[in-house]
C-alpha positions in Angstrom: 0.0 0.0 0.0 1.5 3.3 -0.8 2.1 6.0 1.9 0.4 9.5 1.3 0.6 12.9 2.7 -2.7 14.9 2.4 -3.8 18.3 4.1 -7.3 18.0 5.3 -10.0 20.9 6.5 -10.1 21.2 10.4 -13.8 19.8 10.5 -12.9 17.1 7.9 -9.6 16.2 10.5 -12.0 16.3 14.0 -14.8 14.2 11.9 -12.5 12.0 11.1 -11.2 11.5 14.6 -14.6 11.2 15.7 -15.3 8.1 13.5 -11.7 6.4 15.4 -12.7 7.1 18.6 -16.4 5.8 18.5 -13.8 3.0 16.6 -16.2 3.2 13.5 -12.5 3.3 11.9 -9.6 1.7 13.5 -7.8 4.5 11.8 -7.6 7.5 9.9 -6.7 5.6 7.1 -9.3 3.3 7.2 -11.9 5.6 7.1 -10.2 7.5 4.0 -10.0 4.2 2.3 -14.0 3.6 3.1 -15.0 6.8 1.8 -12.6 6.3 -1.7 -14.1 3.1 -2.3 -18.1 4.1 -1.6 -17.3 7.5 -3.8 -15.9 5.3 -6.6 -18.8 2.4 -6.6 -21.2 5.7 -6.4 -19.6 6.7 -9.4 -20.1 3.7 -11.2 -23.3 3.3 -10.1 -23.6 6.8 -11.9 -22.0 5.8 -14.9 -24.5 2.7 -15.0 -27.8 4.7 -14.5 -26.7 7.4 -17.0 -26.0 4.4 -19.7 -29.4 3.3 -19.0 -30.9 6.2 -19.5 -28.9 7.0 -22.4 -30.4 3.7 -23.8 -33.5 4.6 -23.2 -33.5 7.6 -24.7 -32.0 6.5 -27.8 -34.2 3.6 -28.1 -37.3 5.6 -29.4 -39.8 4.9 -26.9 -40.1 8.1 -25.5 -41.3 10.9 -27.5 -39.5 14.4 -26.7 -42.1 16.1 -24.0 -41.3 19.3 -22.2 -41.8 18.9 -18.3 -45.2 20.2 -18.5 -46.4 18.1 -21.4 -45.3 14.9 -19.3 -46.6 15.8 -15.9 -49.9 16.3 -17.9 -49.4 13.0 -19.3 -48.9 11.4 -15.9 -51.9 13.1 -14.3 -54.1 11.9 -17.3 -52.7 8.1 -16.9 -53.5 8.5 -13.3 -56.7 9.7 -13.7 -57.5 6.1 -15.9 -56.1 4.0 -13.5 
């Protein structure tokens, strides 16, 4: 594992040693670590939504609507249901 140096905020530093004394971390590095990890399987959980809806989009089913037109839409559907 490689050894970093990083300059953190002063709430970011007494959150941190917050989480290792309520030993939510057994250390500072641990909790960095955490945080990378959930911010990069956010990210690809981002990646993955936008794709779909990218898909979507492309596919055709959807007809271009302007916010309005669809909430109109919606309330009509609703309104059958």
């Amino acid at each position: 594992m490689t050894r970093q140096s990083i300059s953190l905020t002063a709430p970011n530093e007494e959150w941190l040693k917050n989480q290792v004394n309520a030993e939510e971390f057994s250390s500072k590095s641990e909790a960095i670590n955490f945080l990378i990890k959930k911010a990069r399987s956010q990210e690809e959980f981002y990646d993955f939504v936008r794709a779909k809806l990218d898909r979507g989009e492309k596919s055709g089913f959807v007809k271009k609507q302007t916010k309005e037109e669809m909430l109109a839409e919606f309330k009509k559907d609703l309104g059958n249901v």
